[in-house]
VMD Tcl script that builds the backbone (N, CA, C; Angstrom):
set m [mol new atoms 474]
animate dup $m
set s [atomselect $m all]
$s set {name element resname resid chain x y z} {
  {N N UNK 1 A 17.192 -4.551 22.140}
  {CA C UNK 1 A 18.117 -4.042 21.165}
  {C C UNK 1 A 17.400 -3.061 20.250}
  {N N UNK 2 A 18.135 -1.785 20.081}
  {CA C UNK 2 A 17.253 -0.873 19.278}
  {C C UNK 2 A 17.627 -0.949 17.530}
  {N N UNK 3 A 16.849 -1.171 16.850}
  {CA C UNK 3 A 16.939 -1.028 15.717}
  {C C UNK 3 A 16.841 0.085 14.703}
  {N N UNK 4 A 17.630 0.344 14.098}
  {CA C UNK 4 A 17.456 1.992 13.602}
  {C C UNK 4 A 17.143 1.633 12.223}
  {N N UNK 5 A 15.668 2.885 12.059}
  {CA C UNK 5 A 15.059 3.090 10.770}
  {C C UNK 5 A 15.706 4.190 10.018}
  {N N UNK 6 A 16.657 4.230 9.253}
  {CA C UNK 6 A 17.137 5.857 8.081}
  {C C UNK 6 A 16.587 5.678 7.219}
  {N N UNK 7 A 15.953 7.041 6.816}
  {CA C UNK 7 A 15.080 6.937 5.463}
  {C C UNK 7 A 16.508 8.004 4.465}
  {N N UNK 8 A 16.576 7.605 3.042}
  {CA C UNK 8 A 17.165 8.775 2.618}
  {C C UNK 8 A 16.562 8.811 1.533}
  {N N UNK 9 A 16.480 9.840 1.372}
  {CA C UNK 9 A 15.465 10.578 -0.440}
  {C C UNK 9 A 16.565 10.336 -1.664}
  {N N UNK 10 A 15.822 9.906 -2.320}
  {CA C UNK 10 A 16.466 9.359 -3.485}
  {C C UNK 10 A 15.723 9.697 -4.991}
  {N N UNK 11 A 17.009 9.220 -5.858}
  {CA C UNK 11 A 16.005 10.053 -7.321}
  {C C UNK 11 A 16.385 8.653 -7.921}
  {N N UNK 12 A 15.011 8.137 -9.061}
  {CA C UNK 12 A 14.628 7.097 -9.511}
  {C C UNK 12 A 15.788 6.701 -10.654}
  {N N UNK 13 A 16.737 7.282 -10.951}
  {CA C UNK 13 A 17.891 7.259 -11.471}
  {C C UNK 13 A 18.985 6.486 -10.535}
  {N N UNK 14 A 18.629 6.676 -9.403}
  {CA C UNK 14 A 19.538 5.748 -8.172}
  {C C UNK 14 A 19.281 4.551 -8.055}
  {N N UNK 15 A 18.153 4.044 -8.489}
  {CA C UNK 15 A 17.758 2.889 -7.549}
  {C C UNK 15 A 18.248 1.743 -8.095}
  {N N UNK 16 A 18.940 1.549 -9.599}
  {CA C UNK 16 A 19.430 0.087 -10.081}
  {C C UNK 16 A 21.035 0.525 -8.934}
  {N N UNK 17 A 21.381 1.698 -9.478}
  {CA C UNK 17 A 23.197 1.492 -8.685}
  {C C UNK 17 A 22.658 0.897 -7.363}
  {N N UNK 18 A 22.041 1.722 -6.559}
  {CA C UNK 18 A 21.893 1.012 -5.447}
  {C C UNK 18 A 21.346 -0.206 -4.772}
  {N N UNK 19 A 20.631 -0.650 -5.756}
  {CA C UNK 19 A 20.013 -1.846 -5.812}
  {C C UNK 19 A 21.317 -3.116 -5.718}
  {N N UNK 20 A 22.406 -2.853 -7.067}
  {CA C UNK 20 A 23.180 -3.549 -7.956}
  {C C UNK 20 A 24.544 -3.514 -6.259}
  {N N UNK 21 A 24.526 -2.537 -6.063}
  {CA C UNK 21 A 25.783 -2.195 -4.857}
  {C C UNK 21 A 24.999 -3.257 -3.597}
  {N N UNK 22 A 23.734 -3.327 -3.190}
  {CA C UNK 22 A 23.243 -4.021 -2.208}
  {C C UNK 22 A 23.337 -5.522 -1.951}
  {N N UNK 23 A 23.441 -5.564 -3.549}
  {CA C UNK 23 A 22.951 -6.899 -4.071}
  {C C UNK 23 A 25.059 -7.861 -3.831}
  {N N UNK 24 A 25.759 -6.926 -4.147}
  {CA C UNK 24 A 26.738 -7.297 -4.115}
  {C C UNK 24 A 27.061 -7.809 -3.015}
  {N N UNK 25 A 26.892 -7.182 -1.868}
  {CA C UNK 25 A 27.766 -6.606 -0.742}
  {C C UNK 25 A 26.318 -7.919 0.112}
  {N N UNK 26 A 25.455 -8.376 -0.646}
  {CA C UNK 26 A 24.816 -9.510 0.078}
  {C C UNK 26 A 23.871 -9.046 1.231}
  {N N UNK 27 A 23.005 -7.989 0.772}
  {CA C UNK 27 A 22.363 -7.247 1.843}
  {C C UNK 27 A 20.834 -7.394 1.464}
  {N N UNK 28 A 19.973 -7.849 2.362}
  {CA C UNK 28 A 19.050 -8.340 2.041}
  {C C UNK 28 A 17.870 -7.303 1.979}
  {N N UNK 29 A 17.134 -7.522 0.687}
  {CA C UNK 29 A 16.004 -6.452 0.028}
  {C C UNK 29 A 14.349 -6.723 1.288}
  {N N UNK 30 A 14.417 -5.806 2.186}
  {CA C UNK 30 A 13.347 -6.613 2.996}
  {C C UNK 30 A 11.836 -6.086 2.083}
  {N N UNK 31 A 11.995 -5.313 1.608}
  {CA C UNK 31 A 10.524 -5.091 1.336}
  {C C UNK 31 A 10.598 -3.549 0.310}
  {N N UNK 32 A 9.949 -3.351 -0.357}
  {CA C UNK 32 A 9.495 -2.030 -1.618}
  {C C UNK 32 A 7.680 -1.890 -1.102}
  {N N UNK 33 A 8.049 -0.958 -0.838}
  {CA C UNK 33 A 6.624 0.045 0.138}
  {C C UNK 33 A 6.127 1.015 -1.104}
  {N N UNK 34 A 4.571 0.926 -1.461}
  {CA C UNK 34 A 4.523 2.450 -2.076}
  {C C UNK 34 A 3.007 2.662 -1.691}
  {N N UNK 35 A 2.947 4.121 -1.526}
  {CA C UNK 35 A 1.880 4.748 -1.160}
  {C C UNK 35 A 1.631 6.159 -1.797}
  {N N UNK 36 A 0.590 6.947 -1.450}
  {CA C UNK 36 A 0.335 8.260 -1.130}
  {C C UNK 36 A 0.504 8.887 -0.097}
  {N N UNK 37 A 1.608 9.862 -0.266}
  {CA C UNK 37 A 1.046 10.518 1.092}
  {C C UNK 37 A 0.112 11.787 1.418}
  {N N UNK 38 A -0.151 12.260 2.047}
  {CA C UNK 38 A -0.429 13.092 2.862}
  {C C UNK 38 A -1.143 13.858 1.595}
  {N N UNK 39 A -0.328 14.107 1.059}
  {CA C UNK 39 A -0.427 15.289 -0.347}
  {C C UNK 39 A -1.094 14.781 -1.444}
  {N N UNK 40 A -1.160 13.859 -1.689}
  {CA C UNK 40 A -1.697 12.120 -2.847}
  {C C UNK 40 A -0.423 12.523 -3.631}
  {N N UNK 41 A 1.128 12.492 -3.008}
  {CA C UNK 41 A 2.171 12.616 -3.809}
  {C C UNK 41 A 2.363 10.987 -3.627}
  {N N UNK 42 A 2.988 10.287 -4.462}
  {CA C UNK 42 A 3.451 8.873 -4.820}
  {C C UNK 42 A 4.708 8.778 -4.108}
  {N N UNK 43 A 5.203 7.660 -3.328}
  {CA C UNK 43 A 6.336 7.367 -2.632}
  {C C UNK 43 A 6.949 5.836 -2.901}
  {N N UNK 44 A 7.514 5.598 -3.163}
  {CA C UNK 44 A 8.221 3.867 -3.073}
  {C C UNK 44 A 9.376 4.325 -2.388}
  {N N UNK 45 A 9.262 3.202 -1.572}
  {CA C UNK 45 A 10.819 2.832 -0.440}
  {C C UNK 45 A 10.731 1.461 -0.637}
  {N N UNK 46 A 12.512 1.541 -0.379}
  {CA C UNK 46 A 13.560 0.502 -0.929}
  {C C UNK 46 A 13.924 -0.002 0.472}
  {N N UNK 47 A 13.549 -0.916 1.507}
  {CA C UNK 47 A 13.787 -1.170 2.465}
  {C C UNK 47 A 15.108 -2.375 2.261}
  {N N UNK 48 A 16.199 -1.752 2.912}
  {CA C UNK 48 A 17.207 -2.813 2.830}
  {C C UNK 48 A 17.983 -3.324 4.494}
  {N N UNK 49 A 17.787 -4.637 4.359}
  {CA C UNK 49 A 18.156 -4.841 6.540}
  {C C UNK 49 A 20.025 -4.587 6.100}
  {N N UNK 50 A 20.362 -3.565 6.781}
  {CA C UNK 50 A 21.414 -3.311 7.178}
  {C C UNK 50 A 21.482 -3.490 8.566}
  {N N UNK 51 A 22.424 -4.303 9.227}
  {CA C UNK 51 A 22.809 -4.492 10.953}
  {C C UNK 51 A 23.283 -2.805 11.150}
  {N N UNK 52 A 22.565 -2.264 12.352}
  {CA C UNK 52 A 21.624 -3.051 12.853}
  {C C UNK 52 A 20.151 -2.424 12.795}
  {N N UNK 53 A 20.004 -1.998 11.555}
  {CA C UNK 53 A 18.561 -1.193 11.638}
  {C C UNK 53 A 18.621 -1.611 9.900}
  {N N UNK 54 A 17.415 -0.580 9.335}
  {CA C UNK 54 A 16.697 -0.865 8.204}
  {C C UNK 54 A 17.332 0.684 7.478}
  {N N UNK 55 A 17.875 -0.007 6.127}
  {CA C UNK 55 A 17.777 1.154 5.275}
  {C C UNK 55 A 16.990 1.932 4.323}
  {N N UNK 56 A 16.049 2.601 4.374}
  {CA C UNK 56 A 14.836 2.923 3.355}
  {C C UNK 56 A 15.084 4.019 2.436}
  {N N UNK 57 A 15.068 3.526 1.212}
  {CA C UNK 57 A 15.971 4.414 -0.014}
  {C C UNK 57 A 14.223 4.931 -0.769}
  {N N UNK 58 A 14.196 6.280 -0.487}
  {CA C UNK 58 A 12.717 6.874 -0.913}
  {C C UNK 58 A 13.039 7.968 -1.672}
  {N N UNK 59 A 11.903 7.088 -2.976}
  {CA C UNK 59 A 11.633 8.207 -4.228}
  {C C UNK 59 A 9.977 9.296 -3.908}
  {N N UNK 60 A 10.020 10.222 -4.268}
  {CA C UNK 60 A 9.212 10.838 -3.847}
  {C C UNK 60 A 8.211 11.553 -5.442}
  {N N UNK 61 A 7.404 11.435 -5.657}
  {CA C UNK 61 A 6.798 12.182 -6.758}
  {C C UNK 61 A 6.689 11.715 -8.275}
  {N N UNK 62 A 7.328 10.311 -8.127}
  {CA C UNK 62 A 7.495 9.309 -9.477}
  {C C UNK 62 A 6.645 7.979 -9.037}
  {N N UNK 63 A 5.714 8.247 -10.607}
  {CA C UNK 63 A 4.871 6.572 -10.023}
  {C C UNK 63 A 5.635 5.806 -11.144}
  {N N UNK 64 A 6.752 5.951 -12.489}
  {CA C UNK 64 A 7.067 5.224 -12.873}
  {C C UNK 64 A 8.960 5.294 -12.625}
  {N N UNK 65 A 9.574 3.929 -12.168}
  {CA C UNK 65 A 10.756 3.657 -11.721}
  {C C UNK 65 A 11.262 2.478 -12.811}
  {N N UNK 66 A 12.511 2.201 -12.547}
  {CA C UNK 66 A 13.069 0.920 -13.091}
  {C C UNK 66 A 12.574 -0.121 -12.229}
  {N N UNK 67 A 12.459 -1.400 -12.948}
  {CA C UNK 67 A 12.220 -2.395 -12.137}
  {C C UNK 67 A 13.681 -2.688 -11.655}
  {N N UNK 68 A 13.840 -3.411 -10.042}
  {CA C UNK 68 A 15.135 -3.804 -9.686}
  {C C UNK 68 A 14.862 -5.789 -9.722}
  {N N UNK 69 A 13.849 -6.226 -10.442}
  {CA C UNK 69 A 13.488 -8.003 -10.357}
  {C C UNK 69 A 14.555 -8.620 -10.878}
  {N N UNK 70 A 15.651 -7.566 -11.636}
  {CA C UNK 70 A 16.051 -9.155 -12.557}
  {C C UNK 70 A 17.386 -8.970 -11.411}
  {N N UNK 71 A 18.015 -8.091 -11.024}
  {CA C UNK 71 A 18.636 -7.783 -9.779}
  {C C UNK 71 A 18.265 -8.450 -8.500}
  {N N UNK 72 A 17.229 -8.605 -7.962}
  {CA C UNK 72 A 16.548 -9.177 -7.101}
  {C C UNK 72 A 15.657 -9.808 -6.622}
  {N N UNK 73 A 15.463 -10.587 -7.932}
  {CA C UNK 73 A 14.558 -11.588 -8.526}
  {C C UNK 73 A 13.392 -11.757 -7.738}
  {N N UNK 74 A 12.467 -12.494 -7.205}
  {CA C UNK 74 A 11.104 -12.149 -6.421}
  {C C UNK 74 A 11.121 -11.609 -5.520}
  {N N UNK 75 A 12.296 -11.166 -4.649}
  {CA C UNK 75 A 12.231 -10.462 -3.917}
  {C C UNK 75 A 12.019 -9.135 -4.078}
  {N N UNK 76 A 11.987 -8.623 -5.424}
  {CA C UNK 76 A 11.590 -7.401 -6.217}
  {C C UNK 76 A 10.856 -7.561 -7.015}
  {N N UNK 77 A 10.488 -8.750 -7.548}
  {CA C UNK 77 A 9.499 -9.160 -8.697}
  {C C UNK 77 A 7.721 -8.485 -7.591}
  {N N UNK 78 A 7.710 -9.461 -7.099}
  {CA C UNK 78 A 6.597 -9.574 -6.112}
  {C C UNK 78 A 5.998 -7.687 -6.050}
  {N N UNK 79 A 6.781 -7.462 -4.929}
  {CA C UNK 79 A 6.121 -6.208 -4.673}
  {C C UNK 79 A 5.961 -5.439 -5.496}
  {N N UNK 80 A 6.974 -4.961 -6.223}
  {CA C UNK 80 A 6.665 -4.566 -7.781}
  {C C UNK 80 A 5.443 -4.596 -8.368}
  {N N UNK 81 A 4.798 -5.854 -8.640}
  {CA C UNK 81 A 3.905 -6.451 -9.163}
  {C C UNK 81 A 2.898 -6.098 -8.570}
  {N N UNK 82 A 2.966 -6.139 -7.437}
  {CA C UNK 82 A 1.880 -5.593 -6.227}
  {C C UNK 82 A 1.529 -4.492 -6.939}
  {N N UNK 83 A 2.192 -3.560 -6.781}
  {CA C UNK 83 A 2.293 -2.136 -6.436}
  {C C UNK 83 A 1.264 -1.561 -7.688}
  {N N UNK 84 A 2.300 -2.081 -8.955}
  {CA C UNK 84 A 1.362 -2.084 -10.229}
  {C C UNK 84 A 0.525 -2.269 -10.157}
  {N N UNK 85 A -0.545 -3.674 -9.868}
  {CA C UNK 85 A -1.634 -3.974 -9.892}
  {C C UNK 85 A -2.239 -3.497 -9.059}
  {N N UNK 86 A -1.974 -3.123 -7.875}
  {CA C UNK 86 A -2.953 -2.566 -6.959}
  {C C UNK 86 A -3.008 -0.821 -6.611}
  {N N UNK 87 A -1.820 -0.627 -7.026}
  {CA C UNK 87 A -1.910 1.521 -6.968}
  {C C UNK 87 A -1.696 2.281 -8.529}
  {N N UNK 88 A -1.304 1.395 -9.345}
  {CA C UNK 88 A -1.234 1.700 -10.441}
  {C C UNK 88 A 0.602 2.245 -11.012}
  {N N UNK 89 A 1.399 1.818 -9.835}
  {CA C UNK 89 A 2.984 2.632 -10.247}
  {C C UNK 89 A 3.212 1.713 -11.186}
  {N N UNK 90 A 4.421 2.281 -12.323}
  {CA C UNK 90 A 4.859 1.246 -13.056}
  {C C UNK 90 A 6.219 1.492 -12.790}
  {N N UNK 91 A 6.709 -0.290 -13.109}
  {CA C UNK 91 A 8.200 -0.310 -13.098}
  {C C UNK 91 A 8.650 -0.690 -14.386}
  {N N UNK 92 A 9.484 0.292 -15.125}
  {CA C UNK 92 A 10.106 -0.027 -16.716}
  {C C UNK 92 A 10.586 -1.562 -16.452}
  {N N UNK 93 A 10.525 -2.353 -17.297}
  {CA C UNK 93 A 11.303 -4.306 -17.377}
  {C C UNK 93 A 10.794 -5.004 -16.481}
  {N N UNK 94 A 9.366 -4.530 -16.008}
  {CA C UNK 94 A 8.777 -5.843 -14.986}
  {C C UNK 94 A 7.810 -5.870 -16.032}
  {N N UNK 95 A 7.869 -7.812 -15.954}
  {CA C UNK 95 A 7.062 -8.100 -16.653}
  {C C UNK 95 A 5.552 -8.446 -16.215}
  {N N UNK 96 A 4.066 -8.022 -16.541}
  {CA C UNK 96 A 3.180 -7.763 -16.470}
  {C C UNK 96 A 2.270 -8.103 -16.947}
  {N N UNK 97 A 2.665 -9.418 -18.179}
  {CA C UNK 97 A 1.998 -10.098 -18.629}
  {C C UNK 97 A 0.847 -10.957 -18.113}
  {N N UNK 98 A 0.895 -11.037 -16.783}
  {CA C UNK 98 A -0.379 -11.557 -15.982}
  {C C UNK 98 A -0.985 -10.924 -14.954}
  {N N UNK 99 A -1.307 -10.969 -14.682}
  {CA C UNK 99 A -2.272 -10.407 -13.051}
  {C C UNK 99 A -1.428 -11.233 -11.758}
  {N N UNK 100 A -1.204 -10.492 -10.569}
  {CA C UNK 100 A -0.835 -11.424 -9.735}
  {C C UNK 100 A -1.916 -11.955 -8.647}
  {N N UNK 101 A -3.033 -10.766 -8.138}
  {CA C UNK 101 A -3.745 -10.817 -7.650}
  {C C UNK 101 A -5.256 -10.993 -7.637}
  {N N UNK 102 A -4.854 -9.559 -8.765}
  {CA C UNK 102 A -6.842 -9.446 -9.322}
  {C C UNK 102 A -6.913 -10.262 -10.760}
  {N N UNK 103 A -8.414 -10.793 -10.701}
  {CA C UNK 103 A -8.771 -11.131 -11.911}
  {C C UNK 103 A -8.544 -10.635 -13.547}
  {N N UNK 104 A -8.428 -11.100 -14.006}
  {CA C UNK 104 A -7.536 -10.612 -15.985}
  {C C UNK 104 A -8.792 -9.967 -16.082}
  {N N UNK 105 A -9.868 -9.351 -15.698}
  {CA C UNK 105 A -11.156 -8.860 -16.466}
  {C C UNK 105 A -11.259 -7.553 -15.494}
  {N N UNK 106 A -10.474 -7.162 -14.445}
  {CA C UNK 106 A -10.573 -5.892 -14.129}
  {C C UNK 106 A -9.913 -4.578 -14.825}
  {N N UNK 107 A -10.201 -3.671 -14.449}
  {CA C UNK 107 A -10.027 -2.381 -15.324}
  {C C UNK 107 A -8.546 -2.617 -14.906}
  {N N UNK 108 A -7.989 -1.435 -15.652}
  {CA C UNK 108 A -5.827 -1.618 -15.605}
  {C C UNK 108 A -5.207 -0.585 -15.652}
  {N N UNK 109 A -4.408 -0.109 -15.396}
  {CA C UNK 109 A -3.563 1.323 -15.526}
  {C C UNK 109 A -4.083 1.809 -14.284}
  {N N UNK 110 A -4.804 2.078 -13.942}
  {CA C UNK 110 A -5.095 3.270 -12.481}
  {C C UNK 110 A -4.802 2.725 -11.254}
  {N N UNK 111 A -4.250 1.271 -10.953}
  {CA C UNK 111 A -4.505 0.571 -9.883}
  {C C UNK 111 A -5.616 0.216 -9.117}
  {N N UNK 112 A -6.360 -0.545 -8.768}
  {CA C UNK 112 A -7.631 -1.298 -8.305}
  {C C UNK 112 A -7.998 -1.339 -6.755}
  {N N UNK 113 A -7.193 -0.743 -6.200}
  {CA C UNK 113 A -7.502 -0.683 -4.700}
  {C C UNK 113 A -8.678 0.252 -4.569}
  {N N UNK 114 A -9.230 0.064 -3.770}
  {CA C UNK 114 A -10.894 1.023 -3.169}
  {C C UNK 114 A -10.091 1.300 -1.823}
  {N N UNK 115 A -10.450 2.535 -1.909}
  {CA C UNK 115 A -10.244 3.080 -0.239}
  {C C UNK 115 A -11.110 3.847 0.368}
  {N N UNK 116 A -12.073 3.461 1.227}
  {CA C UNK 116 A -13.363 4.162 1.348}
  {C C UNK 116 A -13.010 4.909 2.976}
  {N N UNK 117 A -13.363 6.094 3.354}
  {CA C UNK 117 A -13.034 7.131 4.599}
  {C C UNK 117 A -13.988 5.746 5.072}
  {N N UNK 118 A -13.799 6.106 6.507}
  {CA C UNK 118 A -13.990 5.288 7.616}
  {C C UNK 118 A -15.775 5.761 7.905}
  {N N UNK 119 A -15.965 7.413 7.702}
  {CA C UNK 119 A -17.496 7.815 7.858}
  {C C UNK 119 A -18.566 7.197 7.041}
  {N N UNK 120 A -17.856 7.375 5.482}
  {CA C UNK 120 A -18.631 6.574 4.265}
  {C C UNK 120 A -18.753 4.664 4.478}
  {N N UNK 121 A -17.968 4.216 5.534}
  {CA C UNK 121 A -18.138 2.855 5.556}
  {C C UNK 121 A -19.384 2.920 6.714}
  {N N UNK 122 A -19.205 4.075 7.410}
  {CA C UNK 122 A -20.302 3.689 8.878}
  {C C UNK 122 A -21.869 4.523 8.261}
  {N N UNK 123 A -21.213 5.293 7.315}
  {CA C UNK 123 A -22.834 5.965 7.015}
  {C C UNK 123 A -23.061 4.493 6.208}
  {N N UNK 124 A -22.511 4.148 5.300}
  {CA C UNK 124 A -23.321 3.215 4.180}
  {C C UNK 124 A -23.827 1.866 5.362}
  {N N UNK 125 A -23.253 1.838 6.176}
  {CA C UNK 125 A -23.571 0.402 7.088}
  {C C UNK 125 A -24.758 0.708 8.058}
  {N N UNK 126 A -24.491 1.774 8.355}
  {CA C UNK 126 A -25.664 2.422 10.013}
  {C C UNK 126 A -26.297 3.281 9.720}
  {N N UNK 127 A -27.030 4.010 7.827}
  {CA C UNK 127 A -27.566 4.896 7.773}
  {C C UNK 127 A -28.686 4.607 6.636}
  {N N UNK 128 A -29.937 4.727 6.400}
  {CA C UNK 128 A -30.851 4.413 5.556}
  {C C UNK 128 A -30.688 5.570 4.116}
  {N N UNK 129 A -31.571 5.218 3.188}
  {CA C UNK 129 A -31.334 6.238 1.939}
  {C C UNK 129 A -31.690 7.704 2.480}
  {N N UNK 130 A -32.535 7.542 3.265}
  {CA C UNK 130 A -33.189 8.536 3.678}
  {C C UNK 130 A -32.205 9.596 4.865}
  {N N UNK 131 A -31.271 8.987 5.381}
  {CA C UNK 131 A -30.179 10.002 6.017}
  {C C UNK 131 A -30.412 9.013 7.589}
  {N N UNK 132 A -31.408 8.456 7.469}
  {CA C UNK 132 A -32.024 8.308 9.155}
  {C C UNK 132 A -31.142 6.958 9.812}
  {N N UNK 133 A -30.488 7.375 11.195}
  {CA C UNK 133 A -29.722 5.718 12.120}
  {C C UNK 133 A -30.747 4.609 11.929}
  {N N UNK 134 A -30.025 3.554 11.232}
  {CA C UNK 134 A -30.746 1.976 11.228}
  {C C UNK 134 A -30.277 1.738 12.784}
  {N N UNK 135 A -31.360 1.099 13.356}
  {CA C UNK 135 A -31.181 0.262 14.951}
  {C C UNK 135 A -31.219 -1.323 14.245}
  {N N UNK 136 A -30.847 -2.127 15.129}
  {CA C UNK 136 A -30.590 -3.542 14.704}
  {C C UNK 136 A -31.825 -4.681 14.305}
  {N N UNK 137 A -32.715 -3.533 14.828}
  {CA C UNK 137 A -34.557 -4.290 14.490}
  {C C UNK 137 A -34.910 -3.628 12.738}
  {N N UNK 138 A -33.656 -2.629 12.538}
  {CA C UNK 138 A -34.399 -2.180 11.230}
  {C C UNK 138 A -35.104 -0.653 11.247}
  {N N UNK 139 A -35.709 0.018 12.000}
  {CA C UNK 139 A -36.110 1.185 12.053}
  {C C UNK 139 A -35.152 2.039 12.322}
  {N N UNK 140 A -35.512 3.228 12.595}
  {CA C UNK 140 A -34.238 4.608 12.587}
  {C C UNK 140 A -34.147 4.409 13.995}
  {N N UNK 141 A -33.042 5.472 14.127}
  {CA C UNK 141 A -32.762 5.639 15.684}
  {C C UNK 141 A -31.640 6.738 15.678}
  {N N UNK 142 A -31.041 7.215 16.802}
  {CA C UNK 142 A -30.542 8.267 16.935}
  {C C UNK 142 A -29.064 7.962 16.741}
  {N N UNK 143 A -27.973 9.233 16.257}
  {CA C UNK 143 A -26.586 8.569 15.884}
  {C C UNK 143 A -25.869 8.030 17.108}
  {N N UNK 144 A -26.875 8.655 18.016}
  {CA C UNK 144 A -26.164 7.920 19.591}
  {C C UNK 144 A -25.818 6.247 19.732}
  {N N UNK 145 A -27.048 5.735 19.159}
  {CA C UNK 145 A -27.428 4.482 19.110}
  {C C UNK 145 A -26.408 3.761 18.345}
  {N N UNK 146 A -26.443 4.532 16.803}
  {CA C UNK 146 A -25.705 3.582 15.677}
  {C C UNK 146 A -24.291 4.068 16.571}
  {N N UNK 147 A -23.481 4.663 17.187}
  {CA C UNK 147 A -22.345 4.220 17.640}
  {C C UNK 147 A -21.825 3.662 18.637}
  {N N UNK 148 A -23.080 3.528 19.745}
  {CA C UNK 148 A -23.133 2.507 20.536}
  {C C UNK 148 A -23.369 1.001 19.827}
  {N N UNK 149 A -24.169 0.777 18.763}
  {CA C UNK 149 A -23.978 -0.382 18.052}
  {C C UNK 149 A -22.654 -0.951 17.615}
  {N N UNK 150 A -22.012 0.110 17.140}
  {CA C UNK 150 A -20.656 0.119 16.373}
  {C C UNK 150 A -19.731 -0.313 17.644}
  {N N UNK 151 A -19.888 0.650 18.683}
  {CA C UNK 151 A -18.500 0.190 20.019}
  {C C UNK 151 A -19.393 -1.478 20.122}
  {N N UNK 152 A -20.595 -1.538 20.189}
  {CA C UNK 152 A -20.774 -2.832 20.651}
  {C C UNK 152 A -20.378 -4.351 19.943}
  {N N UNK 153 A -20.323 -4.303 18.655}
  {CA C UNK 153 A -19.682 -4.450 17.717}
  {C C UNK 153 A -18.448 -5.142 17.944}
  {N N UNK 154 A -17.707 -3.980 17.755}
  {CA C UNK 154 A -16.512 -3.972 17.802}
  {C C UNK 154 A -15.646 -4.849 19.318}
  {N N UNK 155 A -16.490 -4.461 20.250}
  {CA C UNK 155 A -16.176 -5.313 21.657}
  {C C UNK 155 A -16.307 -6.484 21.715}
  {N N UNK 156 A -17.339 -7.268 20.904}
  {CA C UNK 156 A -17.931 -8.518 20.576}
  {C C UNK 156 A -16.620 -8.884 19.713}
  {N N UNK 157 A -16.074 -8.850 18.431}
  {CA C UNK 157 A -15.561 -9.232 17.663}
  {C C UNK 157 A -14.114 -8.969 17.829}
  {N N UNK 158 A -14.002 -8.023 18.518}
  {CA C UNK 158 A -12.379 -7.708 18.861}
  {C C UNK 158 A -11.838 -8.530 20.435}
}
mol reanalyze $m
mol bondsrecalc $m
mol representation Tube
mol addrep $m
C-alpha cells in the first residue's frame, strides 16, 4: 500500500488554526521535525497521519513559532522541547522551565547539539598532531591504511 508524503509551506501564523482544525477533526500529530537545511535556513514540519499518507505543514526561515502543547499536549510538548534544547528554535507558551534532556549546567539559547563533518571525526580518530596516519600499533602509516582500518572496522561492528 503506497503511502503519500505532501509537504505544504506554511507561515508560522498558520500553525495554531491548523493545529486547532486537526485537533478537531481527531487527526493524529505524528511528529514536529526541525532542522537546517541545505542553506543553514531553519525548517519545522508539522507531520499530521492523514489516511492514507502523511501531511507535513512546513515553516521555512523562522526559528521562533507558537507552541501548539496546550492544543496537543505531549504530543507537541515533547518535540517542541526537543527542538529548543537541542537546535536552539523557540516556541512562544512552551514551558521551559526545565531541561528535558541535557543537564541544567549547560550553555542555553543556541541549542547544544555538536555536529562534527564525518572527515574531522576520521582525521581526529586516524590522524596524529603532527598530520601523520596512526596504524593500530601506534606509529604513522599511509591514508591507505587508516581507511582500510576504518572499512575494517566498520565490517567487524556492522
Amino acid at each position: 500500500m503506497k503511502q503519500d508524503y505532501k509537504i505544504i509551506p506554511t507561515e508560522p501564523g498558520e500553525i495554531r488554526h491548523i493545529a486547532r482544525k486537526m485537533r478537531k477533526d481527531n487527526v493524529i500529530l505524528a511528529m514536529i521535525h526541525g532542522y537546517l537545511d541545505q542553506d543553514g535556513e531553519p525548517v519545522i514540519s508539522y507531520d499530521y497521519q492523514i489516511e492514507p499518507g502523511v501531511e507535513s505543514y512546513a515553516v521555512r526561515g523562522h526559528k521562533v513559532l507558537p507552541s501548539i502543547s496546550d492544543i496537543y499536549d505531549k504530543a507537541a510538548e515533547w518535540p517542541e522541547r526537543e527542538l529548543n534544547e537541542l537546535f536552539g528554535f523557540e516556541f512562544e507558551g512552551l514551558d521551559m522551565s526545565k531541561r528535558l534532556f541535557l543537564p541544567d549546567n549547560m550553555l542555553s539559547g543556541q541549542g547544544q547539539i555538536i555536529v562534527t563533518p564525518m572527515d574531522e571525526l576520521i582525521r581526529d580518530r586516524y590522524v596524529d598532531k603532527g598530520g601523520n596516519a596512526v596504524s593500530s600499533a601506534g606509529g604513522s602509516s599511509s591514508s591507505e591504511t587508516v581507511f582500510g582500518k576504518i572499512n575494517d572496522e566498520e565490517r567487524r561492528d556492522g
